[in-house]
C-alpha positions in Angstrom: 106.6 117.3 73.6 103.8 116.1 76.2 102.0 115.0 73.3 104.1 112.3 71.5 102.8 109.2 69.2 99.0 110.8 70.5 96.1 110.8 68.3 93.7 114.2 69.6 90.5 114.6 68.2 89.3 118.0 68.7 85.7 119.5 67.6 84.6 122.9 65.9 88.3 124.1 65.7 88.3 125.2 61.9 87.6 128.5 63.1 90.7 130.8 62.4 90.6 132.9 65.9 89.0 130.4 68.1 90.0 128.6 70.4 89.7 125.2 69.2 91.9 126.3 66.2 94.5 127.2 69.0 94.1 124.1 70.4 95.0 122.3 67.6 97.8 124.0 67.2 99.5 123.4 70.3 98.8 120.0 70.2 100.8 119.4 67.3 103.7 121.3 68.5 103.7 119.1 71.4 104.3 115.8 68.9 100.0 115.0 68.8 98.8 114.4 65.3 95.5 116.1 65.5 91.9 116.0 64.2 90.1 118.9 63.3 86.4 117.8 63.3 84.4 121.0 62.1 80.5 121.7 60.1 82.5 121.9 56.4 84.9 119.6 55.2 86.6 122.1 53.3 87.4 124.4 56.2 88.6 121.7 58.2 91.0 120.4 56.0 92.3 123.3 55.1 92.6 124.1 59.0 94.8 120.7 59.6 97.1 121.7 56.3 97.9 125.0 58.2 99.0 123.2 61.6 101.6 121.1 59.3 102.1 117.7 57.4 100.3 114.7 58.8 97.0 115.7 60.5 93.6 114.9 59.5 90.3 117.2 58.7 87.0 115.9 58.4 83.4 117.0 58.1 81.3 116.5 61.2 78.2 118.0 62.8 78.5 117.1 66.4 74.7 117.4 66.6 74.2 114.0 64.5 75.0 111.1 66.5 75.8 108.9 63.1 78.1 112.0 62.0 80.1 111.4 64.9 80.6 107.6 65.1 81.6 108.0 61.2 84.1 110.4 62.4 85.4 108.3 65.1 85.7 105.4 62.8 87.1 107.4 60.1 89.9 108.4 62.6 90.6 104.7 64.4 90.7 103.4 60.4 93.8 105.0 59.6 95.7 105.8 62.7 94.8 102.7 65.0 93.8 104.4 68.0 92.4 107.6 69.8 94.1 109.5 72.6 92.2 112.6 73.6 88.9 114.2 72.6 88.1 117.9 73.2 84.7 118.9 72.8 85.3 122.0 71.6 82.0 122.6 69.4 79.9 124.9 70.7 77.2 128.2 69.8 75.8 131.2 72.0 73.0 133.4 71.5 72.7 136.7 73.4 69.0 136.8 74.2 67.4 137.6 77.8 65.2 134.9 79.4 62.0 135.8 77.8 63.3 136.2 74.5 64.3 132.1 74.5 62.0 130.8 71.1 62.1 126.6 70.9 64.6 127.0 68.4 67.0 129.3 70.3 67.0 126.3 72.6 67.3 123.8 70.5 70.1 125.0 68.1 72.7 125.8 71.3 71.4 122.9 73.6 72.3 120.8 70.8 75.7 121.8 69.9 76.8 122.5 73.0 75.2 119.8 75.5 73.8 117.0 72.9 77.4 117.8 70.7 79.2 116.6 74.0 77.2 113.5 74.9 77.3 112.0 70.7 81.1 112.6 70.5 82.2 111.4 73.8 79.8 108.1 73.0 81.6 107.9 69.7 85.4 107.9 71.7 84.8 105.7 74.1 84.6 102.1 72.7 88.1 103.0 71.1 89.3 104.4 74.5 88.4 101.4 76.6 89.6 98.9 74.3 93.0 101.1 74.8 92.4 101.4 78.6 93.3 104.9 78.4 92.1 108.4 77.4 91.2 111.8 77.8 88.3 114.1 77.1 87.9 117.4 78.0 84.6 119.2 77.8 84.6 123.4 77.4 82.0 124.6 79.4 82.0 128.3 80.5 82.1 130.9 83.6 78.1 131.7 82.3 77.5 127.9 83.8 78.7 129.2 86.9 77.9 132.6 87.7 74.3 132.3 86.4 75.5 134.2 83.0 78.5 135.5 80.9 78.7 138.7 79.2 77.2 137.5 75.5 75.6 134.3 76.2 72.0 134.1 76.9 70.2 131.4 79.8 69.9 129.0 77.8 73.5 128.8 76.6 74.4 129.2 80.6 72.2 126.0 81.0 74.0 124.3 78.4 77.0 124.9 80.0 76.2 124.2 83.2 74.8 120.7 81.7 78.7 119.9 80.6 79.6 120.4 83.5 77.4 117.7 84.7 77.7 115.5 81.8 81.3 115.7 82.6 81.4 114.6 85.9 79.1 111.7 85.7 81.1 110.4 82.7 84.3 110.8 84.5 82.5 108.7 87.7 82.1 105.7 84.9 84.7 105.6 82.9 87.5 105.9 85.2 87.8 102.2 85.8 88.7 102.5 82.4 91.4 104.5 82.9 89.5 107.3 80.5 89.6 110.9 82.3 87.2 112.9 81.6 87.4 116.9 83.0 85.8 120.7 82.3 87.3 123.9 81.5 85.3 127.1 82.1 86.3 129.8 79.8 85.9 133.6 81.0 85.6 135.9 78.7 87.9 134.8 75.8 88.5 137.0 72.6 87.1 135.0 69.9 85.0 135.1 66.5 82.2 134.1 69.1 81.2 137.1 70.5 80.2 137.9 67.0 82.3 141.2 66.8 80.2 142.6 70.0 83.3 142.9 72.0 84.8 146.6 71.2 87.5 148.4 72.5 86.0 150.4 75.2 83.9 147.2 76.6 87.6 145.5 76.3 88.6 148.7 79.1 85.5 147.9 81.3 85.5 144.5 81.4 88.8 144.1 82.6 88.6 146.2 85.3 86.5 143.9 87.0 89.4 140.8 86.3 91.8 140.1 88.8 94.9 139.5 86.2 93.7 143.0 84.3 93.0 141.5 81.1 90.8 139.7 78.6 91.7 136.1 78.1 93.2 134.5 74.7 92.3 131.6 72.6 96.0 130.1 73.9 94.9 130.8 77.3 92.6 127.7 77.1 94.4 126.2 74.7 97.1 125.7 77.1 95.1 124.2 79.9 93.3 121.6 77.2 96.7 120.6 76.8 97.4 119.9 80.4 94.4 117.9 81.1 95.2 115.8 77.5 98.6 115.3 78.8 100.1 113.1 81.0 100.3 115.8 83.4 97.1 115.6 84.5 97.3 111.5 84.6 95.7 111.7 88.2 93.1 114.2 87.8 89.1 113.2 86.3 85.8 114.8 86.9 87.6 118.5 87.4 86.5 121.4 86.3 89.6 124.0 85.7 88.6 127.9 85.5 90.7 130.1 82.9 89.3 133.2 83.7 91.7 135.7 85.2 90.3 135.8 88.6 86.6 137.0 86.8 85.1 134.6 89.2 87.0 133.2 92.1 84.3 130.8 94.7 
């Protein structure tokens, strides 16, 4: 129960096979009582119902910097407090350079760069009047290698900007005692690949991964919950790869 008496926050994780869902999940078999933050209220109280009694959905659209400070403040009203953010919200689009319109760049900028900065500036004030929290930021192998397997340059560029983001927040707020670290996804089976991934790309890719096989949503789910734990209680501005070897530097 590395989780006990913790309130987790966690963004986009309505979605049944992703990983944020997964995410939530384990947190609250590890004691948290969890958040699910997602685009429709709906969905994401009806994804806190099915982790069990006790957790919270709420309509938020991480893109919308008032959205998220209503969320935060939502949260802090009825539990006091907030423990760990994961900024989990994200978008790809699989188009080649030249293909990039202004609104292929703005849509997965926003979610998946701007969507880290609003929430995290939500979190804070609550975590420094605790003197203590964690945020992890997902970020992806495509920020490092110079491109995944779906997502296009811009969504690489994104990524890579968590990263960043990530590392400079973690620079400031650890007087604060607030950690802040990266994970970099490989190439995870999710509802995000957008049913691209078959069963003989499955065979191909995973010849060229180390540990022979395409990741999980538990994979990372699993390594959010080391770096929201007290586990990781000495470890900021880190950036942990879960991709089976795909890229080892």
């Amino acid at each position: 129960m590395l989780l006990t008496d913790k309130v987790c926050l966690i963004t986009g994780a309505a979605s049944l096979r992703g990983i944020g869902r997964a995410t939530a999940k384990l947190f609250a078999q590890h004691g948290a009582t969890v958040v699910i933050l997602d685009l429709d209220a709906g969905q994401a109280e009806e994804a806190a119902r099915a982790i069990g009694e006790g957790h919270l959905g709420l309509a938020c659209n991480v893109t919308d910097k008032a959205a998220c400070q209503a969320a935060a403040d939502e949260v802090v009203s009825r539990f006091g407090r907030i423990d760990v953010l994961v900024n989990n919200a994200g978008i790809t689009q699989p188009l080649k350079f030249m293909e990039i319109e202004p609104g292929n760049y703005d849509a997965v900028l926003d979610v998946n760069l701007r969507g880290t900065l609003y929430m995290s500036q939500a979190v804070v004030p609550q975590m420094r009047r605790q003197q203590s929290g964690s945020i992890v930021c997902m970020s992806s192998v495509s920020a490092q290698r110079g491109g995944g397997i779906f997502g296009g340059p811009h969504y690489s560029a994104a990524k890579g900007g968590v990263l960043g983001l990530g590392k400079a927040m973690a620079r400031e707020l650890g007087p604060d005692t607030v950690r802040v670290n990266s994970i970099t996804p490989g190439l995870i089976q999710t509802d995000i690949t957008g049913g691209k991934l078959t069963d003989e790309l499955k065979v191909e890719i995973a010849r060229g991964i180390p540990l022979g096989r395409l990741g999980v949503a538990d994979d990372v789910a699993k390594a959010c919950l080391f770096l929201a734990s007290d586990l990781s209680s000495y470890i900021t501005g880190a950036v942990i790869d879960v991709n089976g070897g795909m890229l080892i530097h």
